[in-house]
Biopython code that builds the backbone (N, CA, C, O; Angstrom):
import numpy as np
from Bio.PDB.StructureBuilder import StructureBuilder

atoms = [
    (1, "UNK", "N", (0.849, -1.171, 0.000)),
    (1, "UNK", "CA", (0.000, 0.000, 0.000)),
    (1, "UNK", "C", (0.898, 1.239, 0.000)),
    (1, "UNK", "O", (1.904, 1.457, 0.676)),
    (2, "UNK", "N", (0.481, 1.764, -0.637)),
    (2, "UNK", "CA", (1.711, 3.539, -0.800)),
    (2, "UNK", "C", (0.703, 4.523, -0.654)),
    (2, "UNK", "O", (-0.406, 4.632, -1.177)),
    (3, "UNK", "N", (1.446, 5.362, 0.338)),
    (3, "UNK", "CA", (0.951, 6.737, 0.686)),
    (3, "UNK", "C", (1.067, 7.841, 0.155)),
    (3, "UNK", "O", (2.133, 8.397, -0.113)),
    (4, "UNK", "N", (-0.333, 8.363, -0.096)),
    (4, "UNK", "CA", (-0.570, 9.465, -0.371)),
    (4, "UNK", "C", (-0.125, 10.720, -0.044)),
    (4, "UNK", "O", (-0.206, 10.862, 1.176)),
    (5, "UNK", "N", (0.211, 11.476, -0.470)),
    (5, "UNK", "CA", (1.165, 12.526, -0.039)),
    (5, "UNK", "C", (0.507, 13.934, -0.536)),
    (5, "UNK", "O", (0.598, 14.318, -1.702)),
    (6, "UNK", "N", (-0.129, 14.614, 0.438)),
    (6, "UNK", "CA", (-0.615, 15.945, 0.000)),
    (6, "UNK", "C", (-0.339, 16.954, 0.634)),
    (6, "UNK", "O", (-0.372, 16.987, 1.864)),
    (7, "UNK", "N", (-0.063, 17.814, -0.009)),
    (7, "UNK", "CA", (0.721, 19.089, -0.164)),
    (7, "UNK", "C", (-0.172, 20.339, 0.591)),
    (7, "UNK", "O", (0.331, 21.337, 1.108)),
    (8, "UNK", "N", (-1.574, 20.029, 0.518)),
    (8, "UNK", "CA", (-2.240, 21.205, 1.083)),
    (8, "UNK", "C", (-2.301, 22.019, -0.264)),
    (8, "UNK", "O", (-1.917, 23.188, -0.222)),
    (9, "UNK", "N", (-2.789, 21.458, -1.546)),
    (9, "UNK", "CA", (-2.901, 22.492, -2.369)),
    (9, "UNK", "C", (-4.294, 22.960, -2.573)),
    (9, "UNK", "O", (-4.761, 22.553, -3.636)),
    (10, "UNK", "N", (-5.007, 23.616, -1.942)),
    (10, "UNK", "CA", (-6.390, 24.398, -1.567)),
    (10, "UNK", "C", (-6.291, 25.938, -1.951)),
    (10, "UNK", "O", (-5.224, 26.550, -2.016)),
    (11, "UNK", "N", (-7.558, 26.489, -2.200)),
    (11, "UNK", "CA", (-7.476, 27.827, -2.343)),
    (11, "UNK", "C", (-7.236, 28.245, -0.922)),
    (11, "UNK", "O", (-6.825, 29.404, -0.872)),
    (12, "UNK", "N", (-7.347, 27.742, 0.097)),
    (12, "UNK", "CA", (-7.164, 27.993, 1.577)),
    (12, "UNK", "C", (-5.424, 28.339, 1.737)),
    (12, "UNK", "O", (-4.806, 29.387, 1.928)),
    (13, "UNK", "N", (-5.169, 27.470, 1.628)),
    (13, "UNK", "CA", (-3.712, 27.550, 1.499)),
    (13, "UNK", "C", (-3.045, 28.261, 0.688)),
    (13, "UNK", "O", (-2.278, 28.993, 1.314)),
    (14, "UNK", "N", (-2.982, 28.382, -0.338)),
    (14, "UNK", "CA", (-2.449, 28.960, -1.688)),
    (14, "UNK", "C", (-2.388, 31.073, -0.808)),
    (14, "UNK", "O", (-1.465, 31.783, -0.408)),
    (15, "UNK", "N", (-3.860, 31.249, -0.905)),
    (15, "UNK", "CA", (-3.968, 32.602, -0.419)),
    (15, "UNK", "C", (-3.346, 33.068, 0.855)),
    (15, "UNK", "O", (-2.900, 34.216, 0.860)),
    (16, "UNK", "N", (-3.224, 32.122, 2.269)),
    (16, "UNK", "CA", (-3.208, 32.105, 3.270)),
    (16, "UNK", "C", (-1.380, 32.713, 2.745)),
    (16, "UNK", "O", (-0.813, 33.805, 2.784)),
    (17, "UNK", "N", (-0.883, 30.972, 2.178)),
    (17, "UNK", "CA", (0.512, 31.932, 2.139)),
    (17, "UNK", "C", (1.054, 32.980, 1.035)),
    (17, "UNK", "O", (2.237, 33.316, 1.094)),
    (18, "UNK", "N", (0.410, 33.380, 0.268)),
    (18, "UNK", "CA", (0.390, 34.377, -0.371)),
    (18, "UNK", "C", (0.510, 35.670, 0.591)),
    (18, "UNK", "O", (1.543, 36.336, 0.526)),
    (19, "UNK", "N", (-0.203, 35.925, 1.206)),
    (19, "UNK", "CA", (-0.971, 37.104, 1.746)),
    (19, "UNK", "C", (0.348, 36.986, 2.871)),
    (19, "UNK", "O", (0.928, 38.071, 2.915)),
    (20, "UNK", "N", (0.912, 36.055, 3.701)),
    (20, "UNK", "CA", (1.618, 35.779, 4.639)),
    (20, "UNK", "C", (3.399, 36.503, 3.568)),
    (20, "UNK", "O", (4.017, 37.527, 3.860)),
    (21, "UNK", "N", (3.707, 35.603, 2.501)),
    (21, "UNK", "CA", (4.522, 36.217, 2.114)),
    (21, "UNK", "C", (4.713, 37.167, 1.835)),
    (21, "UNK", "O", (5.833, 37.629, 2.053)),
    (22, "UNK", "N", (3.645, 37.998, 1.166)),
    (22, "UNK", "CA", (3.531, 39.808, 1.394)),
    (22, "UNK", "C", (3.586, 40.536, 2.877)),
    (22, "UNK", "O", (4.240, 41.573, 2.992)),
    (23, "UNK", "N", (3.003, 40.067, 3.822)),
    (23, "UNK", "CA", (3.709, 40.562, 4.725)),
    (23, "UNK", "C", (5.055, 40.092, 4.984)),
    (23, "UNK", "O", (5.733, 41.113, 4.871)),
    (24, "UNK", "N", (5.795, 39.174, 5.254)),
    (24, "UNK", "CA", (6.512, 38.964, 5.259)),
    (24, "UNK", "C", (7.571, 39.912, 4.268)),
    (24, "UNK", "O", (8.629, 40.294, 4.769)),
    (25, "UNK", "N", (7.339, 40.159, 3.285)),
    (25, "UNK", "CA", (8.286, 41.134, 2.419)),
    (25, "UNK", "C", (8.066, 42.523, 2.748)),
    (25, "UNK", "O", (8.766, 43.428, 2.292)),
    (26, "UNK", "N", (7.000, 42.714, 3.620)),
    (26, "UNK", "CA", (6.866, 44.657, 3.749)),
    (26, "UNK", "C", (7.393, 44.475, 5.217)),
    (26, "UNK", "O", (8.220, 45.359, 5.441)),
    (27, "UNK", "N", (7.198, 43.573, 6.395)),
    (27, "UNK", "CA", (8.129, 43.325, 7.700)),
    (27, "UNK", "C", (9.301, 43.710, 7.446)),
    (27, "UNK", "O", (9.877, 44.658, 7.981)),
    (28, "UNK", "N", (9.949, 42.599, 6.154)),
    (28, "UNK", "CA", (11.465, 43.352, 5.515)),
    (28, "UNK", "C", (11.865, 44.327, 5.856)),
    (28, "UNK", "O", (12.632, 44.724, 6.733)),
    (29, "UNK", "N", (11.044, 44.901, 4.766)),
    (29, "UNK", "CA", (11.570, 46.192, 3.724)),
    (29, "UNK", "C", (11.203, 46.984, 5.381)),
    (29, "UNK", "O", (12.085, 47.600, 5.979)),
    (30, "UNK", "N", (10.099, 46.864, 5.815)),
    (30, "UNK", "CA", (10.251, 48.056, 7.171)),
    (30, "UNK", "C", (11.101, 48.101, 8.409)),
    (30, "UNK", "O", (11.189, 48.768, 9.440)),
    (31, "UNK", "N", (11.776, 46.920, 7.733)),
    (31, "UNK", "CA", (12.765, 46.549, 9.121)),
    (31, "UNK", "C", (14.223, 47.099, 8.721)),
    (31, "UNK", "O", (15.096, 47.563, 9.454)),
    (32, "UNK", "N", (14.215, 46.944, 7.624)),
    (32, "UNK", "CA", (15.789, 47.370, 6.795)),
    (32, "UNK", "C", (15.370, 49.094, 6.718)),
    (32, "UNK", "O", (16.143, 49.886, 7.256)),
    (33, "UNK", "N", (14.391, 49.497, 6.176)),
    (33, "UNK", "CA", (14.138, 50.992, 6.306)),
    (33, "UNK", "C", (13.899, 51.690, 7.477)),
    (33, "UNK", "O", (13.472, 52.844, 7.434)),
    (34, "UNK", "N", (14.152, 51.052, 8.636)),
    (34, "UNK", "CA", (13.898, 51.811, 9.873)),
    (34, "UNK", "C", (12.376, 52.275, 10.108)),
    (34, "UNK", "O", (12.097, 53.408, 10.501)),
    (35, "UNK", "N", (11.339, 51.198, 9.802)),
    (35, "UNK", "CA", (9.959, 51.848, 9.858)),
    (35, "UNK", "C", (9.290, 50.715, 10.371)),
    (35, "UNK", "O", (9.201, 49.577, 9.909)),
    (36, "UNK", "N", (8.695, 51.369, 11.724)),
    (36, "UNK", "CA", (7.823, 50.991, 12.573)),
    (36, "UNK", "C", (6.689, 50.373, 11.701)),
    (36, "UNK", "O", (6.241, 49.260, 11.426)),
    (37, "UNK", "N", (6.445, 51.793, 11.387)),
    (37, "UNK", "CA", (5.023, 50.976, 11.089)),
    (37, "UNK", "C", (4.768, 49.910, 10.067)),
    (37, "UNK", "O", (3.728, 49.259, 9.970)),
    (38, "UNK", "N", (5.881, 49.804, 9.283)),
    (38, "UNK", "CA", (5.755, 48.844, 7.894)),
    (38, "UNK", "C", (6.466, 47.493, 8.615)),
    (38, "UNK", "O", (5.610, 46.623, 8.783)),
    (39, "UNK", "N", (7.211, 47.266, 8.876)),
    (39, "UNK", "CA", (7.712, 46.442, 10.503)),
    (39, "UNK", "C", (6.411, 46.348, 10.773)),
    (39, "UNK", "O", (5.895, 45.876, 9.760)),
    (40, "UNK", "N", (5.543, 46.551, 11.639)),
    (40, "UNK", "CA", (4.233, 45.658, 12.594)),
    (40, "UNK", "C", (3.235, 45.887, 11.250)),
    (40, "UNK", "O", (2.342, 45.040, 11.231)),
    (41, "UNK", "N", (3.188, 46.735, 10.243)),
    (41, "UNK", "CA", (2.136, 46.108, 9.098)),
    (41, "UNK", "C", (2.558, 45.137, 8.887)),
    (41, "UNK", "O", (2.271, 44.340, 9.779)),
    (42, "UNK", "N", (3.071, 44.776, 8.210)),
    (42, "UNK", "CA", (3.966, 43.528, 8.222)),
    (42, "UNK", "C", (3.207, 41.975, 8.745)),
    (42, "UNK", "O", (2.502, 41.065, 8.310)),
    (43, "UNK", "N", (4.133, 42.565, 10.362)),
    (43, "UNK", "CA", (3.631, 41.618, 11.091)),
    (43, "UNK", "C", (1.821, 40.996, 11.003)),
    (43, "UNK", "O", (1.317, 39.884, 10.838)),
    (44, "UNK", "N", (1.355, 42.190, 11.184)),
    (44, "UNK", "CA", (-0.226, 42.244, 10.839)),
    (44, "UNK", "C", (-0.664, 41.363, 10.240)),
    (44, "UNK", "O", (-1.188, 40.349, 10.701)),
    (45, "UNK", "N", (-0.447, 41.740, 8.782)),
    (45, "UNK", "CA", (-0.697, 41.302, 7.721)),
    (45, "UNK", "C", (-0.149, 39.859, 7.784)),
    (45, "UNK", "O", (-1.004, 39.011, 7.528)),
    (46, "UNK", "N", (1.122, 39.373, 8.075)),
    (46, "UNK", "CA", (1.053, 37.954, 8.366)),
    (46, "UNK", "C", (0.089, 37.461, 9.136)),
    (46, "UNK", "O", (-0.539, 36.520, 8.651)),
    (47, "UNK", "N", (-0.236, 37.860, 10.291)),
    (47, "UNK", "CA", (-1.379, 37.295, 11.168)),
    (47, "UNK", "C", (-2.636, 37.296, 10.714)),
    (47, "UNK", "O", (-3.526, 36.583, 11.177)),
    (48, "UNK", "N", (-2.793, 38.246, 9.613)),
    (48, "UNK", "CA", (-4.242, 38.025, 9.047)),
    (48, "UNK", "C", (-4.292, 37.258, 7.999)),
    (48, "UNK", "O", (-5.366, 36.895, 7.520)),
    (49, "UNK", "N", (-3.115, 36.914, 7.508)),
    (49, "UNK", "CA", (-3.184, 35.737, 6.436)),
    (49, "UNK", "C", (-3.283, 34.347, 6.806)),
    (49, "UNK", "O", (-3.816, 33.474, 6.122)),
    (50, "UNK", "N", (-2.631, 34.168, 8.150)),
    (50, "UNK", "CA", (-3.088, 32.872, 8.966)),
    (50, "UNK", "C", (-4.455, 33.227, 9.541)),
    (50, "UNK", "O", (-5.038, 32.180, 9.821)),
    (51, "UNK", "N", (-5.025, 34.065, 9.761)),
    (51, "UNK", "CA", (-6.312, 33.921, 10.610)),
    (51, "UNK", "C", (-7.461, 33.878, 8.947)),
    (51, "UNK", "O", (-8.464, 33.168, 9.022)),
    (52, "UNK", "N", (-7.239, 34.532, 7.806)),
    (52, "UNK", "CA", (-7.793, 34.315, 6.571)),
    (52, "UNK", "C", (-7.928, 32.997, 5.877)),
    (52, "UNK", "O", (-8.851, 32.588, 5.173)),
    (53, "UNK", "N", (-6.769, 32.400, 6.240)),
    (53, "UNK", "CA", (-6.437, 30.952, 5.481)),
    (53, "UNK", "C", (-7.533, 30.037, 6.442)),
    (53, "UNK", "O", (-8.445, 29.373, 5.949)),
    (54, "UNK", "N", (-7.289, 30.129, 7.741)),
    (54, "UNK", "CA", (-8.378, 29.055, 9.077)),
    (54, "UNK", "C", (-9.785, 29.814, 8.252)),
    (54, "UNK", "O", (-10.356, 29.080, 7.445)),
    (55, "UNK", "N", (-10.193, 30.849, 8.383)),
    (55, "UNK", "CA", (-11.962, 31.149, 8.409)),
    (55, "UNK", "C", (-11.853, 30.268, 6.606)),
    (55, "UNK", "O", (-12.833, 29.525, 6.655)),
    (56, "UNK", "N", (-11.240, 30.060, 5.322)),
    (56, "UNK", "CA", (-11.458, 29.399, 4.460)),
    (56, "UNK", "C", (-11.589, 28.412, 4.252)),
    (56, "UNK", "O", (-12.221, 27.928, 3.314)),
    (57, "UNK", "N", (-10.834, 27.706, 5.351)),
    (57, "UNK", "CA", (-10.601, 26.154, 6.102)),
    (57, "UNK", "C", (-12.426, 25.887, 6.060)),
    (57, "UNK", "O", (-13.217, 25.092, 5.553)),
    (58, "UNK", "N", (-12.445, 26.852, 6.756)),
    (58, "UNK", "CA", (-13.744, 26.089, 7.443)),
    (58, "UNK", "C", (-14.898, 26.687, 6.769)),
    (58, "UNK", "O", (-15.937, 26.218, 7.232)),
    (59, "UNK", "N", (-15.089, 27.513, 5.886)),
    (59, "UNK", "CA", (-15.912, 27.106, 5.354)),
    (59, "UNK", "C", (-15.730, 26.328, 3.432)),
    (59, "UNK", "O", (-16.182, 26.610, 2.322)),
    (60, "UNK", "N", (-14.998, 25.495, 3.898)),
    (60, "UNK", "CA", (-14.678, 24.630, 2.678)),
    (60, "UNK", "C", (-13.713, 24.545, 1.774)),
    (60, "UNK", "O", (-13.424, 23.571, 1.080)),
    (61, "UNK", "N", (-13.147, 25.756, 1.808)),
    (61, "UNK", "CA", (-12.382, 25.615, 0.631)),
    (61, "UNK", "C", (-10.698, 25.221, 1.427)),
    (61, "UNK", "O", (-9.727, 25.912, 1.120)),
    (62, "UNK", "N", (-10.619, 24.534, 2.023)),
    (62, "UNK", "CA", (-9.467, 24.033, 2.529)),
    (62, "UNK", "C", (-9.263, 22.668, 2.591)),
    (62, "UNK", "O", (-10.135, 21.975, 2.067)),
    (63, "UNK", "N", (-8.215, 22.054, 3.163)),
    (63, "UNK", "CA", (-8.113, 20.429, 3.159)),
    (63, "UNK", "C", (-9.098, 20.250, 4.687)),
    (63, "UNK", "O", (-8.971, 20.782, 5.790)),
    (64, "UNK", "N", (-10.133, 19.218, 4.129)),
    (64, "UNK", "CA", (-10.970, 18.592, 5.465)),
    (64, "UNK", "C", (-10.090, 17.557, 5.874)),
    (64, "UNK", "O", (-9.290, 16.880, 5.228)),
    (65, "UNK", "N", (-10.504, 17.575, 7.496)),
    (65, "UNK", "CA", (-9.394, 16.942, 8.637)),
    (65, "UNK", "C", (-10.946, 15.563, 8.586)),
    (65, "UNK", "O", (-12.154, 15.674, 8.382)),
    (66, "UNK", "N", (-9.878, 14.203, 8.941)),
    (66, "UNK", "CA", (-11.285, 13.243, 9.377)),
    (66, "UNK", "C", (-11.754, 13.283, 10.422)),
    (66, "UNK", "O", (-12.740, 12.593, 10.683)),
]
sb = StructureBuilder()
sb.init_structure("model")
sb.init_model(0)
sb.init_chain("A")
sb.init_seg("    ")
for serial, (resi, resn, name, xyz) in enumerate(atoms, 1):
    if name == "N":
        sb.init_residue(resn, " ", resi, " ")
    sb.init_atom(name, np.array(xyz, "f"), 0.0, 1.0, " ", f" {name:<3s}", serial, name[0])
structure = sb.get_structure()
């Protein structure tokens, strides 16, 4: 028997880290530019891409858990 191997390729996922890697690149850029606020947008914006990706989870468009 051979296992299945999935990646998590969902619109849940796909966007979640999308949205996560854009913050992640303005955290950067506000961290190398000396800016607060693009630094915790940043941060933000990562946290709302994980809290965006869970509310898609659940209503469907994510990988269902058994």
């Amino acid at each position: 028997m051979t296992a299945r191997h999935d990646h998590g390729n969902t619109p849940a996922a796909w966007t979640a880290v999308t949205i996560i890697l854009i913050g992640s690149f303005a955290g950067g850029l506000g961290l190398v530019l000396g800016s607060g606020l693009g630094f915790y947008g940043g941060l933000g914006l990562m946290a709302g891409g994980a809290a965006i990706g869970k509310v898609m989870q659940m209503v469907g468009l994510g990988k269902q858990h058994a």
